[in-house]
FIVEXSE-853551 format. One record per atom (N, C-alpha, C, CB): residue number from 1; x, y, z; atom name; residue in one letter. Coordinates in steps of 0.2 Angstrom, whole numbers, plus 5000, padded with zeros to 4 digits. Glycine has a CB too. Example, Ala and Ser with C-alpha at 12.3 -4.5 7.8 and 13.67 -1.06 7.14 Angstrom:
BEGIN
1/5066/4972/5039/N/A
1/5062/4978/5039/CA/A
1/5066/4984/5039/C/A
1/5057/4978/5045/CB/A
2/5064/4989/5035/N/S
2/5068/4995/5036/CA/S
2/5064/5000/5039/C/S
2/5070/4997/5029/CB/S
//
This chain:
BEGIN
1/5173/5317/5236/N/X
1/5180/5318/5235/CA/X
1/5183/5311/5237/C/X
1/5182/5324/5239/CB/X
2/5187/5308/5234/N/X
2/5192/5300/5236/CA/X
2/5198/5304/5237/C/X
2/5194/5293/5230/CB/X
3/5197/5301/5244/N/X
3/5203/5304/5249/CA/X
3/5210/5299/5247/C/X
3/5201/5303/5259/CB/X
4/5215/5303/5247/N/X
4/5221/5298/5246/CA/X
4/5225/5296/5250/C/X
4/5225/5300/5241/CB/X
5/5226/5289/5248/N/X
5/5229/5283/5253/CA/X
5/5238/5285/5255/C/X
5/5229/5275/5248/CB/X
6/5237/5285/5261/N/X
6/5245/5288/5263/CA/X
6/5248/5281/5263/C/X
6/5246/5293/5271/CB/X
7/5253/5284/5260/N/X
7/5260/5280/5257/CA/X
7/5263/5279/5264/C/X
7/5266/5284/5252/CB/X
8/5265/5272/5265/N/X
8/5270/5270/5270/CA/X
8/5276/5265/5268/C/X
8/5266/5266/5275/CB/X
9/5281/5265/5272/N/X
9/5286/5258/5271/CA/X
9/5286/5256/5277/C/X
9/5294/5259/5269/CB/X
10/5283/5251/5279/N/X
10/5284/5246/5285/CA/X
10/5291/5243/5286/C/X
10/5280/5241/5285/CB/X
11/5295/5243/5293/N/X
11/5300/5241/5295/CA/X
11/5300/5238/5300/C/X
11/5304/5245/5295/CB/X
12/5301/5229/5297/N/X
12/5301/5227/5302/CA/X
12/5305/5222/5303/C/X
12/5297/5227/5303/CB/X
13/5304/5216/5310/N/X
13/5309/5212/5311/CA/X
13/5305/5205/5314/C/X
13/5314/5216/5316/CB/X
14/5301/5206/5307/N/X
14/5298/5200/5306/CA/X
14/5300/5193/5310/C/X
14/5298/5199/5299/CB/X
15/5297/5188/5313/N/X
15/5300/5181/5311/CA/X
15/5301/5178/5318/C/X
15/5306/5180/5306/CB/X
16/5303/5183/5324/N/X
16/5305/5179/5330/CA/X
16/5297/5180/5335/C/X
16/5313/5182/5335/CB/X
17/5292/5185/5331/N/X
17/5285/5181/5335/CA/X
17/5281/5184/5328/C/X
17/5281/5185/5344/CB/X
18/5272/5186/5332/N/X
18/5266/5185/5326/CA/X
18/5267/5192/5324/C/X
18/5258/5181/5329/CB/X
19/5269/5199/5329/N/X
19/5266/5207/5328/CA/X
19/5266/5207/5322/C/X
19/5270/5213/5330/CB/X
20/5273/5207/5320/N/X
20/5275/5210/5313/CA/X
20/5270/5208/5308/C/X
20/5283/5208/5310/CB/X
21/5268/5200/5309/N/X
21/5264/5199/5301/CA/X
21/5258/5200/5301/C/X
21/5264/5191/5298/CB/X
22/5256/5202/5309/N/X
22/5248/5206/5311/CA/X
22/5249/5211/5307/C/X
22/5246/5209/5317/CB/X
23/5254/5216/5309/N/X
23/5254/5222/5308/CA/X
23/5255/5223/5299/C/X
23/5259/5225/5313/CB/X
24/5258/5220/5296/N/X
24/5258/5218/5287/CA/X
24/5251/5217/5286/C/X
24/5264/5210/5285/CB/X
25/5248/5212/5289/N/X
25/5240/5212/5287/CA/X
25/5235/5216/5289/C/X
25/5238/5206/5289/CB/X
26/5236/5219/5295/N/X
26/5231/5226/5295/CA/X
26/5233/5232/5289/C/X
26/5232/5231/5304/CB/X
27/5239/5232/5288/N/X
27/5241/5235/5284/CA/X
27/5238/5236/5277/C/X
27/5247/5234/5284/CB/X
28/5237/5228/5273/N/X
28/5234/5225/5267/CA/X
28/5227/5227/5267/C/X
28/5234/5218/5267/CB/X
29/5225/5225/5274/N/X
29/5219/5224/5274/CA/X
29/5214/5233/5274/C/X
29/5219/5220/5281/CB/X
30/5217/5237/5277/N/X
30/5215/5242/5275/CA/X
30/5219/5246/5267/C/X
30/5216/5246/5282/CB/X
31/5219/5244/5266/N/X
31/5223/5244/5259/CA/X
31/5220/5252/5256/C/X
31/5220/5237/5253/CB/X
32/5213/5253/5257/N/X
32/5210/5260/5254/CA/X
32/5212/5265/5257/C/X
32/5204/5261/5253/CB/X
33/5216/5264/5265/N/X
33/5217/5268/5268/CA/X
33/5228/5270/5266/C/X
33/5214/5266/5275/CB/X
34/5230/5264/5266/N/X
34/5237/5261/5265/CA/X
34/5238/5263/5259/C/X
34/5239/5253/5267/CB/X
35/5243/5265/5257/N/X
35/5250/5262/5253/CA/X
35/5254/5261/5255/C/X
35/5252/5265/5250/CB/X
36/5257/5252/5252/N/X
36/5261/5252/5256/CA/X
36/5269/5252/5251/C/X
36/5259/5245/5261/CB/X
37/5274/5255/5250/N/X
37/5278/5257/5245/CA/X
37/5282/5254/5244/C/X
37/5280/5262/5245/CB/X
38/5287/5250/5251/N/X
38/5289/5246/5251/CA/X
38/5290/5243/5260/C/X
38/5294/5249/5248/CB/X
39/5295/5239/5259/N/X
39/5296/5234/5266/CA/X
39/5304/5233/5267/C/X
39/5292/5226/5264/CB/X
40/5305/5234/5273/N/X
40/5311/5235/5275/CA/X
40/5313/5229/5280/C/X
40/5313/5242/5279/CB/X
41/5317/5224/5280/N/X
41/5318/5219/5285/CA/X
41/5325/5220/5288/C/X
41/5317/5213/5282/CB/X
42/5326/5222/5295/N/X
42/5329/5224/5298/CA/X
42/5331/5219/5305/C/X
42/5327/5230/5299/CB/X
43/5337/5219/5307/N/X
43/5338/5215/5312/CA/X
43/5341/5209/5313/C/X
43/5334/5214/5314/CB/X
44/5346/5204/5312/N/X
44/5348/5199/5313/CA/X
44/5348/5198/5306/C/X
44/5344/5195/5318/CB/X
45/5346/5192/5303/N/X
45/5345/5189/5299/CA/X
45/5342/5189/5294/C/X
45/5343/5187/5301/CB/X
46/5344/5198/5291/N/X
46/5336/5200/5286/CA/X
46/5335/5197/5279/C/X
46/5335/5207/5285/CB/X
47/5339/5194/5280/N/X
47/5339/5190/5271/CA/X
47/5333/5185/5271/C/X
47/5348/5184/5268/CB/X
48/5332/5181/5279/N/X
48/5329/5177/5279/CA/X
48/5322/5182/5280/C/X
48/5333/5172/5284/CB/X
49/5323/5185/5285/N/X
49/5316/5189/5287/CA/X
49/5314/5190/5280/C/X
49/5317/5197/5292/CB/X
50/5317/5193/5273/N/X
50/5316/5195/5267/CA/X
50/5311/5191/5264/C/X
50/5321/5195/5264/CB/X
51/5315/5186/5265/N/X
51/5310/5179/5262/CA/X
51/5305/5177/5265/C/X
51/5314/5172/5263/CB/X
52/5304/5178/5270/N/X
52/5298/5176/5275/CA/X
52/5290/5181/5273/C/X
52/5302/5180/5284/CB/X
53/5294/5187/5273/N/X
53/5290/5193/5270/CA/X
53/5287/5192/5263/C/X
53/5294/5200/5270/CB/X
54/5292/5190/5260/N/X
54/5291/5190/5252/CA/X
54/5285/5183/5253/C/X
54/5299/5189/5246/CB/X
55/5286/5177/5256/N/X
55/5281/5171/5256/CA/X
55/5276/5174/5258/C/X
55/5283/5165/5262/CB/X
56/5274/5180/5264/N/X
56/5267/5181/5266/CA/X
56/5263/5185/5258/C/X
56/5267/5187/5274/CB/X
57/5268/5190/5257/N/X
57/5263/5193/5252/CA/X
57/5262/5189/5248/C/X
57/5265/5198/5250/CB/X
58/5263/5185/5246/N/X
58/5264/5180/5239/CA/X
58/5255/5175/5243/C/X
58/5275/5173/5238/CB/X
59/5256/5176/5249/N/X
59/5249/5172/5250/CA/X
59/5245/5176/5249/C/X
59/5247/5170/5255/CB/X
60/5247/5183/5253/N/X
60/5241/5188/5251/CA/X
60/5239/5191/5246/C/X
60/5241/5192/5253/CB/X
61/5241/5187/5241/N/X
61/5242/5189/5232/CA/X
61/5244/5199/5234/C/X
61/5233/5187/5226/CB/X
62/5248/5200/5233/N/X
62/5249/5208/5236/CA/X
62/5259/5206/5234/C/X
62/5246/5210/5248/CB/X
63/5263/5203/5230/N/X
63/5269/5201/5229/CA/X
63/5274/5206/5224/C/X
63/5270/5194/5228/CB/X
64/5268/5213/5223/N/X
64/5271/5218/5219/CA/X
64/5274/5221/5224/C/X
64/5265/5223/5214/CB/X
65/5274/5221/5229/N/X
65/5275/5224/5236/CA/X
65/5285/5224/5236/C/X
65/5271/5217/5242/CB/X
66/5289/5231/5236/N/X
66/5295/5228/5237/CA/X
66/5300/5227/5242/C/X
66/5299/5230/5233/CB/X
67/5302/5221/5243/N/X
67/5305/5221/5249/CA/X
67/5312/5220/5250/C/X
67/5303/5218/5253/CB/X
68/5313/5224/5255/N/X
68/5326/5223/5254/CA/X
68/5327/5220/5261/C/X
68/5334/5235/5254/CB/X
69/5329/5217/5261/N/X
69/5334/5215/5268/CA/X
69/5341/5222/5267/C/X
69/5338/5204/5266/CB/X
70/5338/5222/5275/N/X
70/5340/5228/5278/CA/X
70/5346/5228/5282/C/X
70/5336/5229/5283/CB/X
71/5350/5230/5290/N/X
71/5352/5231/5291/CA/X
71/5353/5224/5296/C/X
71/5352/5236/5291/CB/X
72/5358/5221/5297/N/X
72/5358/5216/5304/CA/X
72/5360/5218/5308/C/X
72/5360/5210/5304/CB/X
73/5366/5221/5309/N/X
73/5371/5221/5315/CA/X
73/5369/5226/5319/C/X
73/5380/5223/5313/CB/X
74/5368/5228/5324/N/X
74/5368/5236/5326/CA/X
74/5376/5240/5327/C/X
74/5364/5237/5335/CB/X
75/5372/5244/5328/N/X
75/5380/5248/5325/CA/X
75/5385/5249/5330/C/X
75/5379/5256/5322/CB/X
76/5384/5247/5338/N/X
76/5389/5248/5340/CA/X
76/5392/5241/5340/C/X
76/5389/5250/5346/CB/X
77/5387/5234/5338/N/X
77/5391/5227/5335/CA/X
77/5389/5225/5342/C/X
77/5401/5227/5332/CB/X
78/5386/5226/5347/N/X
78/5383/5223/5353/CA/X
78/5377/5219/5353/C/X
78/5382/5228/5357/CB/X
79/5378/5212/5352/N/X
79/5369/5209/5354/CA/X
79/5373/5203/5355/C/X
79/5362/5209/5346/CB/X
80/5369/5197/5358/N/X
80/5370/5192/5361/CA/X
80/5366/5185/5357/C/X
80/5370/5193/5368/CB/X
81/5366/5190/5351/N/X
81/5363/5183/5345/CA/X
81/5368/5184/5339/C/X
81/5355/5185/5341/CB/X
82/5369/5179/5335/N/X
82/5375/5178/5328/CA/X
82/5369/5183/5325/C/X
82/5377/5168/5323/CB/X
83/5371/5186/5318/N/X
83/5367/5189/5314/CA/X
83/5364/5184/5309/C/X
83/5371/5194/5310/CB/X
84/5367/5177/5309/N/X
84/5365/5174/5303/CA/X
84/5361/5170/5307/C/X
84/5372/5172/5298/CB/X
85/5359/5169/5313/N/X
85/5355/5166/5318/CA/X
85/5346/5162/5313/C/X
85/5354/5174/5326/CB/X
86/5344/5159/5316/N/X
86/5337/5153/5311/CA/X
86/5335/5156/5318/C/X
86/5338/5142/5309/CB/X
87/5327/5160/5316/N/X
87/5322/5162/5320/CA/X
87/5318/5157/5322/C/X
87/5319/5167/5318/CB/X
88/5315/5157/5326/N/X
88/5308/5154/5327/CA/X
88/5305/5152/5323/C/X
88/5304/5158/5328/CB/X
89/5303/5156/5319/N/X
89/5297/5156/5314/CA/X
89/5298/5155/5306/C/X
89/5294/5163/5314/CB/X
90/5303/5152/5305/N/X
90/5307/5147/5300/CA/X
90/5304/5141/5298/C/X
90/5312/5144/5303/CB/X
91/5305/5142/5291/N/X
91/5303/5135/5289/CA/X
91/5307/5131/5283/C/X
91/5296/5136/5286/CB/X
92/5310/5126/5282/N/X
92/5312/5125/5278/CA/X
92/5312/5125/5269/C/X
92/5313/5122/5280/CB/X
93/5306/5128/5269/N/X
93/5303/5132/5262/CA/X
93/5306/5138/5259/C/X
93/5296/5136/5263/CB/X
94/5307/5138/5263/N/X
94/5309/5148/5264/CA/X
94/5317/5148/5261/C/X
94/5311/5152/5275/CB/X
95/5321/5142/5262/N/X
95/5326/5141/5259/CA/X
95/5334/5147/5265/C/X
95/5324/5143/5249/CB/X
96/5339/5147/5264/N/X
96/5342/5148/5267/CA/X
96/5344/5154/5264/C/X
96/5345/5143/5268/CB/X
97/5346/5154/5260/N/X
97/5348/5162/5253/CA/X
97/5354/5163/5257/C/X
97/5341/5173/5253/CB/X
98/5358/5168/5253/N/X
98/5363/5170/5255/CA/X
98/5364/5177/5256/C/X
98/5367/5168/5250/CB/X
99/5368/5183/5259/N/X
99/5366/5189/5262/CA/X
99/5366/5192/5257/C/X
99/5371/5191/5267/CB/X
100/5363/5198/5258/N/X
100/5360/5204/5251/CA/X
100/5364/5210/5252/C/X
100/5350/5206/5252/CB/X
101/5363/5213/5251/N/X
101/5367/5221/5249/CA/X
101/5361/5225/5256/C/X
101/5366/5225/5238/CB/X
102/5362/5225/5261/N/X
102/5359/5229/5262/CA/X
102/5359/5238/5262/C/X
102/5359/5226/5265/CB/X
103/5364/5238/5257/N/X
103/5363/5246/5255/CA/X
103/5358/5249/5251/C/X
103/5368/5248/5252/CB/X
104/5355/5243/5248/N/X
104/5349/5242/5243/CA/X
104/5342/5244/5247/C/X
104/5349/5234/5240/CB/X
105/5341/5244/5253/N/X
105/5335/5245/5260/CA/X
105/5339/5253/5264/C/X
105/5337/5236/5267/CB/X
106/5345/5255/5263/N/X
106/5347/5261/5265/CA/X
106/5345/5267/5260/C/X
106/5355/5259/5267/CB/X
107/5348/5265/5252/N/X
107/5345/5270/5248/CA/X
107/5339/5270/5248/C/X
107/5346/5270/5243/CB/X
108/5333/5263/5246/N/X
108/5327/5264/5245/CA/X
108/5322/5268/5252/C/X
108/5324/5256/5244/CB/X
109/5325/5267/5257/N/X
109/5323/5274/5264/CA/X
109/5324/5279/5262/C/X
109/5327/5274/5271/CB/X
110/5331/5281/5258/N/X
110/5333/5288/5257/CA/X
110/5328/5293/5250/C/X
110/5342/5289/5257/CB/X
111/5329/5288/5245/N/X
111/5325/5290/5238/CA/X
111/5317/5289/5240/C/X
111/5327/5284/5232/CB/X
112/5316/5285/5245/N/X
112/5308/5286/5244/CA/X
112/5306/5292/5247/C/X
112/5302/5280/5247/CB/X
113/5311/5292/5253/N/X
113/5309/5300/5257/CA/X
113/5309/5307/5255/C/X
113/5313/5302/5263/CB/X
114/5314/5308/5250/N/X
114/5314/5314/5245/CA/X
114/5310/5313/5239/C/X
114/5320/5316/5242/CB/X
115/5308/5305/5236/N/X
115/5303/5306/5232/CA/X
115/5296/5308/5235/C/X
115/5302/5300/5228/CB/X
116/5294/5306/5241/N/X
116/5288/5307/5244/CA/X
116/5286/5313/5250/C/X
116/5286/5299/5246/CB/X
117/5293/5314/5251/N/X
117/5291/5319/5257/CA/X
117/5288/5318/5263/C/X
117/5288/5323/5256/CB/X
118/5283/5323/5262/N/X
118/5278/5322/5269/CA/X
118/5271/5316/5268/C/X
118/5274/5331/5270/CB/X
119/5271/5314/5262/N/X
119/5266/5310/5260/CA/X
119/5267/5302/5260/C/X
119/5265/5313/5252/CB/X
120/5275/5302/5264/N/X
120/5276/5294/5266/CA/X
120/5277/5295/5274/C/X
120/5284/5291/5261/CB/X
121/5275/5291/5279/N/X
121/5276/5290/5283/CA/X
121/5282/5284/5285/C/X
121/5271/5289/5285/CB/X
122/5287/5283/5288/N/X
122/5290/5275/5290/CA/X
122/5287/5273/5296/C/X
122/5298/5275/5291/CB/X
123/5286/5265/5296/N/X
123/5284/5264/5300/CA/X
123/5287/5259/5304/C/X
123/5280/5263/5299/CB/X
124/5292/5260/5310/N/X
124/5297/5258/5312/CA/X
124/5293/5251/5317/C/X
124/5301/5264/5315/CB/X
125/5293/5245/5316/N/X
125/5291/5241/5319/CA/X
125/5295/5233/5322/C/X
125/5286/5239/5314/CB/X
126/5304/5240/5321/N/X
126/5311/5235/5321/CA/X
126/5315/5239/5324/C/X
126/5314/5232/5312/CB/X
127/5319/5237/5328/N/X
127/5325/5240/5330/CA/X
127/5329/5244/5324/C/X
127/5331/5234/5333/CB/X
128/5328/5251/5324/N/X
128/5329/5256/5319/CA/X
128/5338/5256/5316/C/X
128/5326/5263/5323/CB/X
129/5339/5250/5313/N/X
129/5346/5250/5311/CA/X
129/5346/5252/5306/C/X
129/5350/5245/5310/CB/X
130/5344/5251/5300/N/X
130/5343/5253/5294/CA/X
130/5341/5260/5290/C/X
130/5341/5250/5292/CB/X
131/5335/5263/5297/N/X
131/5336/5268/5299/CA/X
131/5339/5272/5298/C/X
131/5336/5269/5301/CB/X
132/5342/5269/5304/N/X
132/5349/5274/5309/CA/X
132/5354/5276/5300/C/X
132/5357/5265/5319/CB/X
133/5354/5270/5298/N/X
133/5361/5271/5293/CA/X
133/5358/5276/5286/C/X
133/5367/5263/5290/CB/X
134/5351/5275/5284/N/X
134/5350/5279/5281/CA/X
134/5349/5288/5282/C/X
134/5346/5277/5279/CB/X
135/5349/5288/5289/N/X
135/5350/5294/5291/CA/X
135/5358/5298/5291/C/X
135/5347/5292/5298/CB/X
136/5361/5292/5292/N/X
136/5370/5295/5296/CA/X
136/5371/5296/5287/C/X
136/5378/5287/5302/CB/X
137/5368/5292/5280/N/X
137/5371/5293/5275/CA/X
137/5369/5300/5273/C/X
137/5371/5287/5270/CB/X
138/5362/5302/5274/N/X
138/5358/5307/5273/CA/X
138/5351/5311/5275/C/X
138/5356/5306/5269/CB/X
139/5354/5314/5285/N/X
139/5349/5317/5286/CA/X
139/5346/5320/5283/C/X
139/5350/5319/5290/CB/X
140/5349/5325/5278/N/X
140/5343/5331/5275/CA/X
140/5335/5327/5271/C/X
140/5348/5335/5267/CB/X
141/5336/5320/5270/N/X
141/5332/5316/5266/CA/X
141/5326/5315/5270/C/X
141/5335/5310/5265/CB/X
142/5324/5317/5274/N/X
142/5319/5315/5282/CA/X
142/5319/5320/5285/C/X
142/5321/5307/5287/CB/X
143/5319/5323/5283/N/X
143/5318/5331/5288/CA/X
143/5309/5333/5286/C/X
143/5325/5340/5284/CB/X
144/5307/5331/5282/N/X
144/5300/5330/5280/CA/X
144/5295/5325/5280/C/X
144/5299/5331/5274/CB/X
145/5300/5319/5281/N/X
145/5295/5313/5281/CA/X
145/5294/5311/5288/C/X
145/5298/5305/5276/CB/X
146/5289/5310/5289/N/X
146/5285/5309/5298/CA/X
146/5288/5301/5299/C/X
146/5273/5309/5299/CB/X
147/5290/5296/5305/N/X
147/5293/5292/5307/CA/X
147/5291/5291/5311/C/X
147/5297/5292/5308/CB/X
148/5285/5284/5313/N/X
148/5284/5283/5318/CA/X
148/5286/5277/5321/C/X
148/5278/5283/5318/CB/X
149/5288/5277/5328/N/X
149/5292/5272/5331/CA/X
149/5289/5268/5338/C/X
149/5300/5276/5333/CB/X
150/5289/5260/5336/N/X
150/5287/5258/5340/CA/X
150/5290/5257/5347/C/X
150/5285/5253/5338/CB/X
151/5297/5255/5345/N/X
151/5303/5258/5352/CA/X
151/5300/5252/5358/C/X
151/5301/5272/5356/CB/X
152/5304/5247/5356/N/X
152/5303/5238/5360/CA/X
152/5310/5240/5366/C/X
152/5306/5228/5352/CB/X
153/5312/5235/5367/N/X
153/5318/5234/5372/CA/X
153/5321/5235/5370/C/X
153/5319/5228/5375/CB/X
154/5325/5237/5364/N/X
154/5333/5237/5361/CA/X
154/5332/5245/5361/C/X
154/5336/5234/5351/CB/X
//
């Protein structure tokens, strides 16, 4: 019997250290176990994080992969970084881009969770903004889909 590969969307907030692109590569790497459905970049800067993500998979030949820049601000508008802030882990390859719709990462959370139910996990590996707003636009959407949360210092 071939057991089937549970579907995930990883969320994360790639780019100010190494976890996130660990955690993208265990992710690949177990691939027979993974699906990985989509990619959520959350947190500050995520047009850039976007780019960042989209460069790794493209090494990993894996760039069918889709990813949205997410949520930057948190929602009470409190942090003591710009949103449009150059991380760490920046390169001038990556190019600067200009901000994205992040409502485009708020639906794809809410449509994959009623397309997949209980058969998608999210994998929260980012301060849960985009989350939080696909929730406030549509709790009933994730009342089935499991959410697991790594829950850092924010």
């Amino acid at each position: 019997m071939i057991e089937e590969r549970k579907k995930i969307i990883l969320d994360t907030d790639n780019g100010d250290d190494i976890d996130d692109l660990i955690a993208l590569y265990f992710a690949l790497h177990f691939s027979s176990k993974f699906e990985i459905v989509g990619i959520v970049c959350s947190f500050l800067n995520t047009s850039l994080r976007k780019r960042q993500i989209q460069y790794a998979l493209n090494l990993f030949k894996q760039d069918n992969i889709p990813v949205f820049a997410g949520i930057g601000k948190p929602v009470n508008g409190l942090h003591c970084t710009d949103v449009n802030s150059i991380y760490c882990q920046y390169f001038d390859y990556l190019g600067k881009g200009e901000k994205e719709d992040e409502n485009l990462a708020v639906d794809f959370l809410i449509n994959s969770a009623k397309k997949y139910k209980d058969k998608l996990t999210i994998v929260e590996i980012a301060p849960q903004l985009t989350l939080a707003a696909a929730i406030r636009k549509d709790k009933n959407a994730f009342k089935d889909t499991p959410i697991v949360l790594m829950a850092g210092c924010f």
